[in-house]
C-alpha positions as CSV (number, residue, x, y, z in Angstrom):
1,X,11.5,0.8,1.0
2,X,8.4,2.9,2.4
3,X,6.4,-0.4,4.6
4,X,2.4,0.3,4.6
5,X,1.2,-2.4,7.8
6,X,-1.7,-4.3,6.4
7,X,-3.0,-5.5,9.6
8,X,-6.1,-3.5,10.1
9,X,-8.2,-4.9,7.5
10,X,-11.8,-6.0,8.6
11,X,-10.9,-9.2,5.9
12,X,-8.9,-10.2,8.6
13,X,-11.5,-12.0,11.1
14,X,-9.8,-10.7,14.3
15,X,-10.2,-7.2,13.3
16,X,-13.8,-7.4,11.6
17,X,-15.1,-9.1,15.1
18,X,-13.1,-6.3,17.1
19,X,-14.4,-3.1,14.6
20,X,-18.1,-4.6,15.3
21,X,-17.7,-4.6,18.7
22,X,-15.6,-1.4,18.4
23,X,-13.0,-2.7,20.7
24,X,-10.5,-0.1,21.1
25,X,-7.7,-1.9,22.3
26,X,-6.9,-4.6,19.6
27,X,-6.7,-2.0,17.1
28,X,-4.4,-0.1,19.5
29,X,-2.6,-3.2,19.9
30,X,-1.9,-4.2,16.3
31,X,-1.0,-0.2,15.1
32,X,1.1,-0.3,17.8
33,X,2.8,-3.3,17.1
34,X,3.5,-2.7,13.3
35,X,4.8,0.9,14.3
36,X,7.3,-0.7,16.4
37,X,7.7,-3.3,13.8
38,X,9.1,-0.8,11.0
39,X,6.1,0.0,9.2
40,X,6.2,3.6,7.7
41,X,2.4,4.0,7.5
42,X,-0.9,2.1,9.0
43,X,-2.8,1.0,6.2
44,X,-6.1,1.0,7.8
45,X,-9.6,-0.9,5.6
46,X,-12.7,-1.6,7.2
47,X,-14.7,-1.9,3.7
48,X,-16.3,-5.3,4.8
49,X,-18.9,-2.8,6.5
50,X,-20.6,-1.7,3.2
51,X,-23.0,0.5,5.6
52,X,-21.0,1.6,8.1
53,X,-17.7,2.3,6.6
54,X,-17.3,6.4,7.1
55,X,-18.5,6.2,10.8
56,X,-16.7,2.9,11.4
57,X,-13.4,4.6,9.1
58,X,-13.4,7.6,11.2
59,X,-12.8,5.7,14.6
60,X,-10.3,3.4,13.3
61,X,-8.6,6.5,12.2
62,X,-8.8,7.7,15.7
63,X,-8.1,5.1,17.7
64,X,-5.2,4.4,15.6
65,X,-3.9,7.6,16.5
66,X,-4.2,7.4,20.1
67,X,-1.2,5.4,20.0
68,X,1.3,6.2,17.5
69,X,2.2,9.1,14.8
70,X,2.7,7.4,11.5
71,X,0.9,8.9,8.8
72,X,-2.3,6.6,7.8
73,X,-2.7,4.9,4.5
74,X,-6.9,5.4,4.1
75,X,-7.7,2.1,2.7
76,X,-11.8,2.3,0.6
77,X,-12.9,3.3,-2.7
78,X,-16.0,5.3,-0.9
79,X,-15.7,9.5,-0.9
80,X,-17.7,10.0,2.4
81,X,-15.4,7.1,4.0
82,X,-12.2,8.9,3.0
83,X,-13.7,12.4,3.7
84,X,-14.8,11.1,7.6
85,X,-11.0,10.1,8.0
86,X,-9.3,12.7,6.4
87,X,-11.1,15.3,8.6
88,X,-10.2,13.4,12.1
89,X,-6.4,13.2,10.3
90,X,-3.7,14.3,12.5
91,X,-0.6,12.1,12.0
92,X,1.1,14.1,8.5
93,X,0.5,13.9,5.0
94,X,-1.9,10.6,4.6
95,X,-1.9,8.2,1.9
96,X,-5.4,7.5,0.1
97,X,-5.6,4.3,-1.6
98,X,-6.4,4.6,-4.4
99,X,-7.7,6.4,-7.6
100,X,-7.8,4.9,-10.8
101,X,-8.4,5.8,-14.4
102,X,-12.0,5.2,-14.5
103,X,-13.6,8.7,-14.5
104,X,-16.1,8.4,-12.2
105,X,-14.0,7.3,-9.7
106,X,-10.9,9.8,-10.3
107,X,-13.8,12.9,-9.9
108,X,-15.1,11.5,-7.0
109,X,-11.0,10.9,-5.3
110,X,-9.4,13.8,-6.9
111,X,-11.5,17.0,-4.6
112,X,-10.1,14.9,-1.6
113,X,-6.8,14.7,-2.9
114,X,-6.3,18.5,-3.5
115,X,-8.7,19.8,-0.5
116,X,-6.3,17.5,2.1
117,X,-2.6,17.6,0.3
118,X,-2.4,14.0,0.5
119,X,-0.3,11.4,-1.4
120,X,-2.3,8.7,-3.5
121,X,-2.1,4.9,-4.7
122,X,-2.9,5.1,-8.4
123,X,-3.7,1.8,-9.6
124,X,-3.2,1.1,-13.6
125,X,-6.6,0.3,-14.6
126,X,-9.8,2.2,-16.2
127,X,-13.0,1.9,-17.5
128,X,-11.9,-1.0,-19.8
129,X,-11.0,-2.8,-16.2
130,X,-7.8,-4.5,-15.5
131,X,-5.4,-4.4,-18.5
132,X,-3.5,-7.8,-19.6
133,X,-0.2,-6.2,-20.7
134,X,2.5,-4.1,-19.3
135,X,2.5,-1.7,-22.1
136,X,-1.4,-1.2,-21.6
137,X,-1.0,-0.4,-18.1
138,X,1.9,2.0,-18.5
139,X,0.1,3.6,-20.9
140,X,-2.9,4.0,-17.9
141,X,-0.3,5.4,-15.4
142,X,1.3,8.0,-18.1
143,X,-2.7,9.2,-18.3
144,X,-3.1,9.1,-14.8
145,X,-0.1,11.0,-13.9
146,X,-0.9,13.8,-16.8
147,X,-3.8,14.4,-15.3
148,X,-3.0,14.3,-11.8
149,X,0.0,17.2,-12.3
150,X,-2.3,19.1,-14.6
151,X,-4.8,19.0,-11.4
152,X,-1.3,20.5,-9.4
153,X,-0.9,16.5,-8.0
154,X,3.3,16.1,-7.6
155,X,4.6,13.5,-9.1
156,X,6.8,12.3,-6.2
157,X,3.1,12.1,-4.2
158,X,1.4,9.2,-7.0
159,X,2.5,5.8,-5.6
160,X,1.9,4.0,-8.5
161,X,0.1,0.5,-8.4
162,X,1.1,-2.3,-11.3
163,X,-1.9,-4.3,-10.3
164,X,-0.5,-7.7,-9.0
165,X,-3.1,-10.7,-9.7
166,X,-3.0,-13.6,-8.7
167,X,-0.4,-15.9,-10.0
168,X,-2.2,-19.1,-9.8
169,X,-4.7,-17.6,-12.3
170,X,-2.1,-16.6,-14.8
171,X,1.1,-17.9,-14.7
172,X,2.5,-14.8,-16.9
173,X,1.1,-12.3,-14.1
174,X,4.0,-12.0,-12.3
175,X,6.1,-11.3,-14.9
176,X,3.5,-8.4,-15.9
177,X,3.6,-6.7,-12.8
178,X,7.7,-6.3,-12.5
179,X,7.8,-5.1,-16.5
180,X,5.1,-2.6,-15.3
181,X,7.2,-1.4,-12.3
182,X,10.2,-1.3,-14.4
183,X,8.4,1.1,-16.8
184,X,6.8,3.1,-14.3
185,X,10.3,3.9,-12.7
186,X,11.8,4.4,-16.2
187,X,9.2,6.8,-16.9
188,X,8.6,8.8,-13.9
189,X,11.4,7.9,-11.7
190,X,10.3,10.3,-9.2
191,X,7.6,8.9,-8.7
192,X,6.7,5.5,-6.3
193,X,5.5,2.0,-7.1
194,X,3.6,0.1,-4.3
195,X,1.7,-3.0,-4.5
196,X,-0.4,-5.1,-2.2
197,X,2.0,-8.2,-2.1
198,X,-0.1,-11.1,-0.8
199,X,-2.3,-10.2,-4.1
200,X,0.2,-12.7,-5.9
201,X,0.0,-15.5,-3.9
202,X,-3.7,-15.8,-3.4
203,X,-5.3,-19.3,-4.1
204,X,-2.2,-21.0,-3.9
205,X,-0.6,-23.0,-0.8
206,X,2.7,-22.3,1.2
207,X,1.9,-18.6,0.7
208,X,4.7,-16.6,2.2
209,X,7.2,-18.4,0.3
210,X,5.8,-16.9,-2.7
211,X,5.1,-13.5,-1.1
212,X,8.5,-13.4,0.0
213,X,10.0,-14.7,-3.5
214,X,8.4,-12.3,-5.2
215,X,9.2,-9.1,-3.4
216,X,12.8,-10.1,-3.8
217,X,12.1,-9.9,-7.5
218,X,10.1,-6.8,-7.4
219,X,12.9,-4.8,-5.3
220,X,14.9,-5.5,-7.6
221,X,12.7,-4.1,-10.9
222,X,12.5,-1.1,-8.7
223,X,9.1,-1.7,-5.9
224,X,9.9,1.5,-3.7
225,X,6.8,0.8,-1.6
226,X,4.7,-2.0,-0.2
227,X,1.4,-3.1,1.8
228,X,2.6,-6.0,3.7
229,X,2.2,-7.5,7.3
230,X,5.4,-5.8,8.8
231,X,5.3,-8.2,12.1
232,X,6.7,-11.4,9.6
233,X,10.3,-10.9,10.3
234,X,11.5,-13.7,8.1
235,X,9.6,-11.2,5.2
236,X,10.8,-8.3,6.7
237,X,14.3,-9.7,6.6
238,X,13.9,-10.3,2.7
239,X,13.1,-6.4,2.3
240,X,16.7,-5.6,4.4
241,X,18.5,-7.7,2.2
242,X,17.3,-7.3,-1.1
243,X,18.2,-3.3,-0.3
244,X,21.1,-4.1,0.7
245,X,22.0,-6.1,-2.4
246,X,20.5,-3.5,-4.7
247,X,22.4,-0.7,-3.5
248,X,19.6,1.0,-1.9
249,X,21.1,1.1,1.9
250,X,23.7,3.2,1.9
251,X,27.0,1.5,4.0
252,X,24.4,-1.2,5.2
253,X,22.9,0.9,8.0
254,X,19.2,-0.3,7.6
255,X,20.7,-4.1,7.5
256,X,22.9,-3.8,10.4
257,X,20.3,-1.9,12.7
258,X,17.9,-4.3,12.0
259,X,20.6,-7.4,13.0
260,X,21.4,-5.4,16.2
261,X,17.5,-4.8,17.3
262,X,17.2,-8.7,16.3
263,X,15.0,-8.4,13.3
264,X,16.7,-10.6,10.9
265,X,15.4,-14.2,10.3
266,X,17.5,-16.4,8.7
């Protein structure tokens, strides 16, 4: 499973006090850690900064680089934010999160796409908004994928989002999101699924035990990505597992490093 860290988000309150300030180090600190942690890219969001996103973006991107080469995940809906980042890019192909469906957004995400040869989370949703069922949002990702490979977009770069929402405001949400991954994969397996995993759980108490619940079931309709907070090694355990158990770690290499280097909560 490809691991996006989720801990440079200026939701967090930690990280929104040190990007005002533009402390340097806590960002350096928390990259750093989920590097070490396992995490494949630094997802990396300061969109709570409505005004100063591109020039805030920019040195995150940076400063996040200063101290580790994984490729960033460029978390913002805002072309000038992405543009800023993409430009001080030097860690690989990045990962721009997201386009959608909804044509003003895909012509403003799509020139940044094909000028920077990145990858890019395409989330099942349009103008309509957020579709209830998984056959409406499968047929939004086969759009989205025709006309991202007409535009030259590969299919093995679209990281395909199912749109997890919140289970406590639909108890038949869950069950959406793994038929949606399940079709995604059957129709364009080689493509990716991700999905932001704490979306599930939001409003509802004892948290991680959902998260973690959930992205056992959603490895095993096929997740091949995810954004989640890489230093919870009881979650990170679940992902070693449930690859293990779904035939995805070949001889059980992945499960047994990660018992030696003491990752594996039980």
């Amino acid at each position: 499973m490809i691991i996006i860290g989720e801990k440079i988000n200026t939701s967090i309150k930690n990280i929104q006090s040190a990007v005002a300030a533009q402390d340097a180090e806590i960002i350096k600190d928390i990259a750093l850690k989920q590097a070490e942690a396992g995490a494949d890219y630094i997802d990396v969001n300061c969109g709570t900064f409505v005004d100063k996103e591109p020039e805030l973006l920019q040195w995150i991107t940076e400063t996040v680089q200063s101290v580790t080469d994984k490729p960033m995940c460029f978390d913002s809906p805002n072309p000038e934010a992405l543009k800023r980042a993409l430009e001080v890019n030097k860690n690989g192909k990045p990962l721009i999160n997201s386009i959608t469906a909804e044509k003003g957004r895909f012509n403003a995400i799509l020139p940044l796409i094909l000028e920077h040869g990145t990858s890019v989370v395409a989330l099942c949703m349009d103008d309509n908004g957020m579709p209830e069922t998984a056959d409406e949002r499968l047929k939004i990702a086969e759009r989205l994928a025709d006309d991202l490979m007409r535009e030259g977009v590969k299919l093995e770069d679209i990281y395909f989002d199912p749109m997890i929402r919140p289970i406590g405001t639909g108890s038949h949400y869950g069950v959406v999101a793994l038929e949606t991954i399940k079709g995604i994969n059957k129709e364009f397996p080689e493509a990716h699924t991700i999905c932001g995993l704490s979306n599930i759980s939001f409003g509802l108490p004892v948290r991680k035990l959902i998260n973690q619940t959930f992205l056992v079931l959603a490895i095993g309709a096929g997740l091949s990505s995810a954004i989640l907070d890489p230093l919870d090694n009881r979650l990170m355990s679940f992902v070693y597992t449930a690859e293990l158990l779904m035939d995805k770690d070949p001889y059980c290499l992945n499960y047994i490093a990660a018992f030696r280097q003491g990752r594996l909560d039980a």
